[in-house]
C-alpha positions in Angstrom: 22.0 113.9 90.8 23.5 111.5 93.1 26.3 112.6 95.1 29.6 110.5 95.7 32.4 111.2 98.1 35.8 109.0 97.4 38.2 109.1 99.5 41.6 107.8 98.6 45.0 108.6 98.4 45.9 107.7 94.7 45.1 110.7 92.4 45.5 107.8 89.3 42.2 106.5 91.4 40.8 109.8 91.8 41.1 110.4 88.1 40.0 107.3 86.8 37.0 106.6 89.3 35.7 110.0 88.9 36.1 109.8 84.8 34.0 106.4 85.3 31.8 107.7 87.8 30.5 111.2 86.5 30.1 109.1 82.6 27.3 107.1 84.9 25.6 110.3 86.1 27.1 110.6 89.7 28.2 113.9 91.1 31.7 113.1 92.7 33.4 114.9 95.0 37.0 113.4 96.2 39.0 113.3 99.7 42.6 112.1 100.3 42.2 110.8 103.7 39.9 109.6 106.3 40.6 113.0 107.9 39.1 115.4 105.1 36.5 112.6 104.2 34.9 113.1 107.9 35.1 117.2 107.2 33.4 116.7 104.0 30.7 114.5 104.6 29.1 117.3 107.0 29.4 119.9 104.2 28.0 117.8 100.8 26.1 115.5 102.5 26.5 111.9 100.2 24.8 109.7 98.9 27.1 107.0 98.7 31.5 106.6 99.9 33.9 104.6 97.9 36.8 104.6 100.5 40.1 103.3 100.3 41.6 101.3 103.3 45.3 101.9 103.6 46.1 105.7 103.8 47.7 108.0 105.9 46.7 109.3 108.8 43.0 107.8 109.6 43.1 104.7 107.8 39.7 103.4 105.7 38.3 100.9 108.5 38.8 103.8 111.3 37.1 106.3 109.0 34.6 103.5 108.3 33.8 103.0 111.6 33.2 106.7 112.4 31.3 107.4 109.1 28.8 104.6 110.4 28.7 106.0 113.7 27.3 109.5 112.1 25.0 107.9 109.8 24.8 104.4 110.0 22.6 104.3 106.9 24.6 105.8 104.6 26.1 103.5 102.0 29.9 102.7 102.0 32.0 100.7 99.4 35.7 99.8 100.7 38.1 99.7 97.8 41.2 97.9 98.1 44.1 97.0 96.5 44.3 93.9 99.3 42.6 90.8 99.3 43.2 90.4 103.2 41.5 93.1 104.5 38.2 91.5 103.2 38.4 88.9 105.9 39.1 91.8 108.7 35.6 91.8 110.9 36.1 95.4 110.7 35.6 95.5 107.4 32.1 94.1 107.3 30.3 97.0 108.7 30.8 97.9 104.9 28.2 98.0 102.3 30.2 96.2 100.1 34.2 95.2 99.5 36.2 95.9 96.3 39.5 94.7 95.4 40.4 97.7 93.0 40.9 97.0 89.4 41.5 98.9 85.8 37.9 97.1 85.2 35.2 98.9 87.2 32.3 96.7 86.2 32.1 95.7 89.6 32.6 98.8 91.4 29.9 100.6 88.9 27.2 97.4 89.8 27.9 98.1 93.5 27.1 102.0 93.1 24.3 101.5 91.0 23.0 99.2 93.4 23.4 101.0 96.5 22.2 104.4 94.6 19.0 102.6 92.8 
């Protein structure tokens, strides 16, 4: 089974996403900053990160930035309530950018694309 680690601050997004998520067949494990997202992806060792941008402490593009500099292969989805950030050049060392949504056709065809 596929493991997912997402990281964001909303627990309405942790519920939902996960809900989503596990229906597809992904193990998910959450994280509510870029702090404890660092500490866990040593100990579970994903497959994939859905990661928010705008949290406290280590925001989503400096946790981005650090994730890709311990393994630059490992697939990372920024999801975002903002538009703007998509246009950030820190933003593109992401796998792919979501603008977050009640409808998570998108985010589930990004996953399943990255995962395949």
């Amino acid at each position: 089974m596929k493991k997912i680690l997402l990281v964001d601050d909303e627990d309405s997004i942790h519920l939902l996403y996960r809900e989503e998520l596990e229906e597809e067949g992904y193990e998910v494990h959450s994280a509510l900053s870029g702090e404890e997202a660092l500490a866990q992806l040593k100990i579970i060792a994903p497959d994939l990160v859905i990661l928010d941008i705008n949290m406290p402490g280590i925001n989503g593009i400096d946790a981005l930035r650090q994730i890709k500099e311990i393994n630059p292969a490992l697939p990372v989805i920024l999801s975002s309530a903002y538009q703007e950030f998509k246009q950030d050049l820190a933003t593109w060392a992401s796998d792919e950018y979501i603008v977050k949504s009640s409808n998570l056709d998108e985010l589930k065809a990004a996953v399943k694309k990255h995962l395949a």
